[in-house]
N, C-alpha and C positions, 0 to 999 in steps of 0.2 A: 690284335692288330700287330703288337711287337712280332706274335711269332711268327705271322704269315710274311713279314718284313725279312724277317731274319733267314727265312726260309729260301727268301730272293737270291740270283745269283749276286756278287757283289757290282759287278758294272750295269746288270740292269736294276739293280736296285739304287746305282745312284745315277745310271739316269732317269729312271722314276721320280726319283729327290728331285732332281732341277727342273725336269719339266713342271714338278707340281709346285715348287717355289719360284718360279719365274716369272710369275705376275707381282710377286712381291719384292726382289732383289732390288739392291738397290746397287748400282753399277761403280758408284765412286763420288766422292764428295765435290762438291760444284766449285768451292772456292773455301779459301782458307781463311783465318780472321786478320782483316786487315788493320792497320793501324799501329801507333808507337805512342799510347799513349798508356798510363799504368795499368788502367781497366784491360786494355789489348794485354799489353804482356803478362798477365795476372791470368787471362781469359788462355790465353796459348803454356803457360804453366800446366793450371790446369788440366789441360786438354792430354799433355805427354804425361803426366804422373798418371789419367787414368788410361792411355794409353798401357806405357809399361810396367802397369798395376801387373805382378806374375800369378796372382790367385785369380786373375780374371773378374775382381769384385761389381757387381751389380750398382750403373752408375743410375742415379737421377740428375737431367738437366731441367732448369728450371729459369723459367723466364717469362718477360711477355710475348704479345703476340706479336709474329714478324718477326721473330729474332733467328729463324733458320735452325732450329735448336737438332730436327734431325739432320743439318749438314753436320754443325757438332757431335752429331752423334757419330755419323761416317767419317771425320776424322778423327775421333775416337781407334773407331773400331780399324779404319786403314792406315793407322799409326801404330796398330800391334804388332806381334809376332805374327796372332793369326787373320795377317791381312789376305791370305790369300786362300781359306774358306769364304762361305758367302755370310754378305749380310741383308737381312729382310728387313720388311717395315710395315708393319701393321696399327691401322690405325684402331686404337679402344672404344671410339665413340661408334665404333659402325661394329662391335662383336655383339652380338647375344649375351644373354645374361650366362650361360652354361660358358660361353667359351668361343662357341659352335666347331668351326673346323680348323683352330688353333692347336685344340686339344684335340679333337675328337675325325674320324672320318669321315667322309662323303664320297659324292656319287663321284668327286672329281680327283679320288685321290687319299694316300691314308694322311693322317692327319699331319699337320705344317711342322710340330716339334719334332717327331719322328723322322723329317726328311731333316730337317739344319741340322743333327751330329752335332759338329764344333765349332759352328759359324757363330755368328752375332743375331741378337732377338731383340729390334727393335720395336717398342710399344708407345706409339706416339698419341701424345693425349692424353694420358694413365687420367688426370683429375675429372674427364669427361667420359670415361667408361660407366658403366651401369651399378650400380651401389651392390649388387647382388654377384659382381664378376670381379670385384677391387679387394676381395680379402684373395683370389683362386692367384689374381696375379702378383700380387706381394706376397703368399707362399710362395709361387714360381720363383720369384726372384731371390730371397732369401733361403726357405729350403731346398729349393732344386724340385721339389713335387709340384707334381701337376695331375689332374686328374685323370682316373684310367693307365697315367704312366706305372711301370715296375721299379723301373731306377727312378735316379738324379737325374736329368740334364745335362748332358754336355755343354748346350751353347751357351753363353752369355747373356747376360739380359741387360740392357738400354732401355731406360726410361727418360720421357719428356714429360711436361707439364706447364701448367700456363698459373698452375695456384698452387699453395700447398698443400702437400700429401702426408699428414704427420704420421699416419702407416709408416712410414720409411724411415722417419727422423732418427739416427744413428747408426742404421744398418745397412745404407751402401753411402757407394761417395756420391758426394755431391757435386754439381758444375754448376755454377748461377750463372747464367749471362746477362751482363749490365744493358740495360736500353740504348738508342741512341743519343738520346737525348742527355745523359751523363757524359756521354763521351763525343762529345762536340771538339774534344781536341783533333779528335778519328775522322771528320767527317769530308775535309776534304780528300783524304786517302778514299774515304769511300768511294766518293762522288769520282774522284778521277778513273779509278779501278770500275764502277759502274761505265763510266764513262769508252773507256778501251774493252772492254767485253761489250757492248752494246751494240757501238758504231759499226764493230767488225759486224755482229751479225745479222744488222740492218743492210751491211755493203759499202760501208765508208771505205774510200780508199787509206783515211791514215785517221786517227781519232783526235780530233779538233783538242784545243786546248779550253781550260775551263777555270776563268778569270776569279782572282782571290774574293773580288764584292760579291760573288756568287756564293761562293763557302761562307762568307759574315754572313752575310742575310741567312741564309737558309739554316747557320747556328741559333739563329733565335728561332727556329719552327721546334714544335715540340716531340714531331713524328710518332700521333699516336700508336701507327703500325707499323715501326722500325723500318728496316731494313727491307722488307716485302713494299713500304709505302715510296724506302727512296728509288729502288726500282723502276715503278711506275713513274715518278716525278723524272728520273733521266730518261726514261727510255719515251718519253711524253719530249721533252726537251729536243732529242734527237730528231725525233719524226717533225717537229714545228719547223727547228733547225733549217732543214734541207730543203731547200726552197727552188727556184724555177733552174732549169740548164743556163740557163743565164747569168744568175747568180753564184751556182756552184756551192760545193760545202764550206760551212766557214770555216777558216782556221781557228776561230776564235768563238768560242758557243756567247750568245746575246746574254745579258742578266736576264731578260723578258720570258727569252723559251723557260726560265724554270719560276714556273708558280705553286705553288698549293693551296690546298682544300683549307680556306678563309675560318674562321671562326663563324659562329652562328651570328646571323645580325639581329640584333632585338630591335622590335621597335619601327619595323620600313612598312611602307604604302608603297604597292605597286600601283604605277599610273595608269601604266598599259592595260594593266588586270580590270584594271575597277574599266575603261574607257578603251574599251580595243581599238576603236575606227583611229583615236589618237598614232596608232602605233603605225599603222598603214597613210595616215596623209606624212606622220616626222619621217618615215625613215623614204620619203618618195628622193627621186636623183632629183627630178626637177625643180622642186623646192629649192635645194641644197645648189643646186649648179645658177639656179636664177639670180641665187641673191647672190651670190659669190661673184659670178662672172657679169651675169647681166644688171646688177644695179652700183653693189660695192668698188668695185675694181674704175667705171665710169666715175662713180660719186667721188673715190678720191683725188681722181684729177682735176676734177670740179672744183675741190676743196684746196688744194695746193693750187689754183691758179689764180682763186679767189684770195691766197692769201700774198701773192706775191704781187698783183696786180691791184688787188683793192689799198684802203687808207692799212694802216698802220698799228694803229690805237685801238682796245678794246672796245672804246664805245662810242666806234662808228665802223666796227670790221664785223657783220653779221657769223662770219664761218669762225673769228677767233671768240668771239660770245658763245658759239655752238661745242667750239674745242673745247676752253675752259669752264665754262657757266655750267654745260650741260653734260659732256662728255664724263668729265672728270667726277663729278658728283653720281653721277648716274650708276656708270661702272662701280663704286665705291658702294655705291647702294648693291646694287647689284649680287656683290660676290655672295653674301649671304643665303640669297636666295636662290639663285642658277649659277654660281661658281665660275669656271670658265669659258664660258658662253660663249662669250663677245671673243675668245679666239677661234670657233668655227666657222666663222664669214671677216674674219682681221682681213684689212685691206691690204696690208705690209705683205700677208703670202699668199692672198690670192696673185698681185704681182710675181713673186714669187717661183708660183706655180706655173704663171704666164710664160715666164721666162723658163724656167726648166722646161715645158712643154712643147715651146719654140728651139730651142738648144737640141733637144731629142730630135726634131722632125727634121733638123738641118744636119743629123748623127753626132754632134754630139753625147756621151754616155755619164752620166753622172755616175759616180763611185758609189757601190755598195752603202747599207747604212753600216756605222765603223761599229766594231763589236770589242767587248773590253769595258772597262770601269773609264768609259767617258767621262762621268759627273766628275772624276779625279780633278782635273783640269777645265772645263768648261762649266761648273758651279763657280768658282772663284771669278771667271773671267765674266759671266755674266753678271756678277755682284758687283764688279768693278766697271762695265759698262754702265748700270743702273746708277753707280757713285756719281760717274760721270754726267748723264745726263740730269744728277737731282743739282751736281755742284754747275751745268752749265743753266739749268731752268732759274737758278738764285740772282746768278750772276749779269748774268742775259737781261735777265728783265723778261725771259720770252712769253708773263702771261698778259706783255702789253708791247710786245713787236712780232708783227705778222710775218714778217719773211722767216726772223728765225725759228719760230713752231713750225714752218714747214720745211726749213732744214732739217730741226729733229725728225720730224714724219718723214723726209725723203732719207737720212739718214740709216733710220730702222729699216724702212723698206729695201734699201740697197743691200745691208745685213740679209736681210730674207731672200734677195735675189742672188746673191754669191754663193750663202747657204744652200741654195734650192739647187745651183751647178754642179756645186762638188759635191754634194752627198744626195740619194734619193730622198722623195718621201718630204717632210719638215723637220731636217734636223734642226733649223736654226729655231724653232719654234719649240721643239723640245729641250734643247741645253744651251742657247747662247742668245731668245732675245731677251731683251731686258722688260719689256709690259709685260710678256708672256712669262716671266720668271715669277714675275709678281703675281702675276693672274694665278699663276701655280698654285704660290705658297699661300694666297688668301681665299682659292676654292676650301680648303681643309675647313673652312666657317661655313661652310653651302648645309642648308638643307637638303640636296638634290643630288641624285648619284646615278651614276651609270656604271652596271655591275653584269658578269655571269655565272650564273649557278656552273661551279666548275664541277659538281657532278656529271653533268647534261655534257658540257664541254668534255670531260675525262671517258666517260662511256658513250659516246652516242657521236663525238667527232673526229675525223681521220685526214680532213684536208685542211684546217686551221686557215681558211681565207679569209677573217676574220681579221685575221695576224698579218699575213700573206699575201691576200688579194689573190682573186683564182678567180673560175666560169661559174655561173650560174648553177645553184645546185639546190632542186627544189625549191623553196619561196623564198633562197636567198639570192639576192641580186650580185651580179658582176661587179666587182669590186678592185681595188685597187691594196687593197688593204689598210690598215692602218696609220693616218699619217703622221704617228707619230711613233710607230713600232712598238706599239704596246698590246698584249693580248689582252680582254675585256677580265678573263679569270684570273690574270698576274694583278691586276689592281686591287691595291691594299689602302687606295687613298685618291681624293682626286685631283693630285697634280699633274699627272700625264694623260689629264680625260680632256678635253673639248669638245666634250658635248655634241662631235660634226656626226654624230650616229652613223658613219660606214660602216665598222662593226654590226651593227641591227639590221644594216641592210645586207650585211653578206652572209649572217647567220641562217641557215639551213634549218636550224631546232628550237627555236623563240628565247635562247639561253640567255640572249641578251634583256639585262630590266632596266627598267627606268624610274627609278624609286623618293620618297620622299623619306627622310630621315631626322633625327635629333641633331638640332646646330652643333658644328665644331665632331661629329662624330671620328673622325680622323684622329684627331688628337688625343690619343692614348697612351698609356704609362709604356709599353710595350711596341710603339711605333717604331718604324726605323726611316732617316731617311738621310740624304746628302750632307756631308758638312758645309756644302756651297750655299746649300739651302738656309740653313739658320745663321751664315753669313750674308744672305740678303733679308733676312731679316731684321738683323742688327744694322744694316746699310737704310731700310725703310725707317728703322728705329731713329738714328743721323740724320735722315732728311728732316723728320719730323724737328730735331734737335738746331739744324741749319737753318731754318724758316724761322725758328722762333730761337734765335742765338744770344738776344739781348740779355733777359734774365741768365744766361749761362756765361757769356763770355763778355759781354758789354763792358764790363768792369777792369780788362788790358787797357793798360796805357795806348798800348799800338792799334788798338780794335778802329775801325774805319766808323762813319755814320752812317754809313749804307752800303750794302752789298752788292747794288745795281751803278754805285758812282764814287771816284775817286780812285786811288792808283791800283792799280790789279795784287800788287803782291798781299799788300793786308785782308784784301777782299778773301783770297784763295788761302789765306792762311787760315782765318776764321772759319771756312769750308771743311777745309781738310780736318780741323780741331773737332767740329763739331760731327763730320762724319765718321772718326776715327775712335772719339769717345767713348761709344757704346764698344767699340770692338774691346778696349784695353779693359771697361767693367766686368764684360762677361767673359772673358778671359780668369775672372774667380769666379765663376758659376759654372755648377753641372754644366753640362749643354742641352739635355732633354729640356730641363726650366725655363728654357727661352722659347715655348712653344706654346705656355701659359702667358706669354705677354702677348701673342697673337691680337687677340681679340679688342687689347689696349691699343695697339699701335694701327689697328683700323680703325677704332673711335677717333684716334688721333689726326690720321690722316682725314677720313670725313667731317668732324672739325674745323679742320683748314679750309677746308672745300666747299662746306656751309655757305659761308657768308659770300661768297661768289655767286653760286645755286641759286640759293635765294631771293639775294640781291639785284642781282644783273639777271636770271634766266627768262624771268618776267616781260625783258625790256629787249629781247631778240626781234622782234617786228620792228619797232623805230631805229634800233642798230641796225639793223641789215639793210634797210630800205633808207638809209641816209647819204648812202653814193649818189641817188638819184633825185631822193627827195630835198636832200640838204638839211636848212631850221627846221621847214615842216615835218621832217620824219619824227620831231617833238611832240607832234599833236596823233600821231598812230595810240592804239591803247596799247598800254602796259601795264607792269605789275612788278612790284618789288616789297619784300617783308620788311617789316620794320626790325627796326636793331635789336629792341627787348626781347621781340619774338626770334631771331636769329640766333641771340645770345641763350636765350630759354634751353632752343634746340642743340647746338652746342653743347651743355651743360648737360641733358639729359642724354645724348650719345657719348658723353664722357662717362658720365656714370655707367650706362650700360655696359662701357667697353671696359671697365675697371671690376663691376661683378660679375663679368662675365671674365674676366681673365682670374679671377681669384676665384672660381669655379673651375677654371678649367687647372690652376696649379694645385688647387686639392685632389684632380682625379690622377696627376702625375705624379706630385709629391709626398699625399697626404696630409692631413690636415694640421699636424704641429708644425710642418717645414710650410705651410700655406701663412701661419699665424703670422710666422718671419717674416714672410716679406709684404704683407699686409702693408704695415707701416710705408716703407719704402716706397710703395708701388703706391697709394694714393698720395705719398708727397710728389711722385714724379708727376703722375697728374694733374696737380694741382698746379706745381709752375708750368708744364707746358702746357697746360688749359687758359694761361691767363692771354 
């Protein structure tokens, strides 16, 4: 074969060469290694030493998977002298055991070494070639033979790998490239450089910006498949991104567009699986618009007319027996088991919604939803609403004056109706109300979850109306999108779920599940989540602290008798003292550690709420019916628990809420930093249980 080659004239025999290596050329390297962090500059070291290596030494790159190892390889080879021969790329795991037409001829041409001369001989995959073909190409590489050849070798030889090849160990150089997951300093260079090659070649006019709480979060993914996986996850980002003519590109890419492929969940029931017709009556509109528009939205003005119009007093005002007695107990019960439920029919944004949908039809535009690290600023200021409302419920008296519970209730609502104008969708329900902030941080206790296999979502969905809202597409319904701009695959936890299943109805591919899980699954050693957020924890921590001030603070000379009576300043001082207290404790604590009291600080609040439930919920018929009935609504039946048994229950939700928080800080802390605060955590219980 050499000598019929040699035989050729020299211009048809190298165009012979090219035509026959032109399925295999590799035209030029795609991008360079980005980043400034050691591993980056270590990695670009590298890269020019075997660049201007002058014996042309036979390199192995070696890495995981996704790490682009033959772009490294093409900046190698277009960092030499000889950049301007060709370089190929032949993968090992698809050669014959012989060679086939590496070595040898075919019908299509003399054989591949023969035509590259002096180029570059990439062999991608050396550790997955055939055991019988791995001694021919590590000759090739170190002696220059190869079979059937007469000489050495001109070209160069480039190897990759995904494992080790101790065939090679000593005898050519080496390139290792670090994963990404080491180099998480790199990662937002990545993501923004993903970011500007993408957009352009999706048709962005300019390539949006891509907010810092983007790059934290996605440093704690572990990117099984490097670089090939961040890819995917921006160019996924982009296409969700760009959304109706109406909306425009954003300048600013949402944290939500970027999710990834979840950890395996152990341990779920699917609902829908086991009970499909389930799936077709939850995700119907008419359900969802009935109770929202047609009963809720009426019921609360029913309720705030009754409260401003009827008596006064808990126990003779049926609707504030229904507020406090039953509301508040209930929901508390609640979170554990449906999470944040009770904010997919909230009557606070069905108004809301009222009003934004009234403001559109009259042209009004509400603004965009804002993109950027909202929680920045709107976690604190929800926490400090929520301070608000726990130091005005003390002070007030408002669980025994009817007009001001329905201040509070018109209050919130008004919050949701300004929210609903300026921003689409429920932002105010997402980052600034206050029930809803709670609702958030006490769903992470739910059994119950609403989740999508982001596989199904990654390969199989291309309009994200889901996220979005778009037309009707196969058995997904018209939708509006999500009102709370979260994509079902981006959820890592159920604070931004309520449960209002749009999602489910706008999904095209059944991605969407509705599952049954292990309590407190959320809370995990590896979570991520707001700092606002575990400052309204500590804000719930204070109330608990506020209500039951006595054993804490009782003991100031200045301390008042009561917090409903006597001059205001001492009243709000003891407020503030008892709200502010937990902040200044954990202020010496990790921050993760305050996610194991979770569980404490809802026994705590349920607790409180007990002896109301029980006491008075019984006694909602002779309450209500005493506008009309008067003394008689004495003799209506009723029902109220006794104190032993109030107190029994109490004590057994304490308990609960105390091993179940010293469970959940052994899964955060482990179990010697668990033992620590053992101690602590049931004396704390123990004075605010009394």
């Amino acid at each position: 074969m050499d000598t019929v080659s040699s035989q050729l004239p020299n211009a048809k025999r190298e165009q012979e060469a090219i035509l026959r290596l032109a399925p295999y050329v590799v035209g030029r390297a795609r991008r360079g290694v980005v980043g400034r962090s050691t591993y980056a500059r270590s990695l670009r070291a590298a890269i020019a030493a075997a660049s201007s290596n002058p014996e042309r030494q036979t390199v192995l790159i070696s890495g995981e998977p996704g790490l682009e190892k033959d772009n490294i390889a093409a900046l190698v080879h277009f960092g030499s002298r000889g950049r301007r021969s060709l370089l190929i790329r032949i993968d090992a795991s698809l050669l014959p055991a012989d060679g086939g037409e590496l070595f040898q001829a075919s019908i299509w041409g003399p054989a591949l070494l023969s035509c590259l001369g002096k180029g570059t001989l990439l062999i991608d995959r050396l550790d997955a070639a055939r055991p019988e073909l791995r001694p021919l190409l590590v000759a090739l590489a170190v002696n220059g033979n190869w079979p059937g050849g007469t000489a050495p070798i001109g070209a160069r030889v480039i190897f990759t790998a995904e494992s080790p090849v101790p065939e090679l160990d000593g005898l050519v150089q080496r390139i290792r490239v670090p994963p990404l997951r080491v180099r998480r300093q790199d990662l937002g260079d990545w993501i923004r450089y993903d970011v500007r090659q993408i957009s352009r070649k999706l048709g962005w006019a300019r390539p949006p910006e891509v907010p810092e709480v983007v790059v934290k979060r996605l440093q704690g993914h572990d990117f099984a498949n490097n670089l090939r996986e961040l890819d995917v996850i921006v160019e996924r980002a982009l296409q969700q991104a760009s959304s109706q003519e109406a909306i425009g590109e954003p300048a600013v890419l949402p944290e939500d567009v970027f999710w990834t492929s979840s950890l395996p969940s152990l341990h779920r029931f699917e609902i829908w699986r086991w009970k499909p017709q389930l799936r077709n009556l939850m995700r119907a509109p008419w359900l969802w618009n009935g109770l929202l528009f047609g009963l809720m939205s009426w019921l609360f003005v029913a309720v705030n007319l009754a409260l401003w119009l009827g008596p006064q007093e808990r126990n003779h005002n049926g609707v504030l027996n229904l507020f406090w007695a039953w509301w508040w107990p209930l929901i508390l019960l609640g979170f554990p088991l449906v999470g944040r439920l009770w904010c997919s029919f909230c009557p606070f944004m069905v108004w809301g919604e009222i009003g934004q949908r009234l403001a559109t039809a009259l042209g009004w535009k509400p603004r965009p939803w804002p993109r950027g690290n909202t929680d920045r600023w709107a976690s604190p200021t929800l926490a400090a609403g929520f301070a608000g409302i726990l130091l005005w419920e003390e002070l007030g008296n408002l669980e025994n004056t009817a007009w001001l519970s329905s201040c509070l209730l018109l209050a919130i609502t008004a919050g949701a109706v300004v929210g609903s104008l300026l921003f689409e969708k429920r932002f105010w329900c997402r980052y600034l109300c206050p029930v809803g902030g709670m609702n958030g941080l006490m769903a992470k206790l739910s059994v119950l979850e609403l989740r999508a296999e982001a596989g199904t979502c990654s390969g199989s969905c291309n309009s994200f109306a889901c996220f979005k809202g778009g037309p009707a597409e196969a058995e997904g319904l018209s939708s509006a999108g999500c009102p709370l701009g979260t994509h079902p695959a981006h959820l890592n936890d159920n604070r931004n779920c309520v449960l209002c299943l749009t999602c489910a109805q706008a999904c095209p591919h059944r991605s969407v599940q509705l599952r049954l899980r292990p309590p407190a699954a959320d809370l995990q050693r590896r979570m991520t989540a707001p700092d606002g957020e575990k400052l309204l924890l500590l804000v719930l921590f204070g109330g608990v602290m506020l209500h039951h001030w006595e054993p804490w603070l009782g003991w100031l000379q200045w301390a008042p008798q009561s917090l409903q009576e006597g001059p205001l300043l001492p009243r709000m001082g003891i407020g503030l003292i008892a709200l502010g207290a937990p902040l200044l404790v954990a202020s010496w604590w990790p921050k993760p550690w305050l996610y194991g009291f979770l569980p404490l600080v809802w026994a705590l609040l349920l607790a409180r709420h007990l002896p109301m439930g029980m006491g008075e919920a019984g006694r909602l018929l002779p309450v209500g019916l005493w506008p009309w009935l008067g003394e008689r609504a004495g003799d209506l039946p009723s029902w109220s628990a006794d104190p032993h048994v109030i107190a029994y229950c109490q004590s057994a939700v304490l308990l609960l809420g105390t091993v179940w928080s010293l469970v959940i800080l052994r899964r955060l802390l482990g179990r010697q930093q668990e033992l620590v605060l053992a101690s602590g955590l049931a004396l704390s219980t123990a004075i605010l249980g009394r």
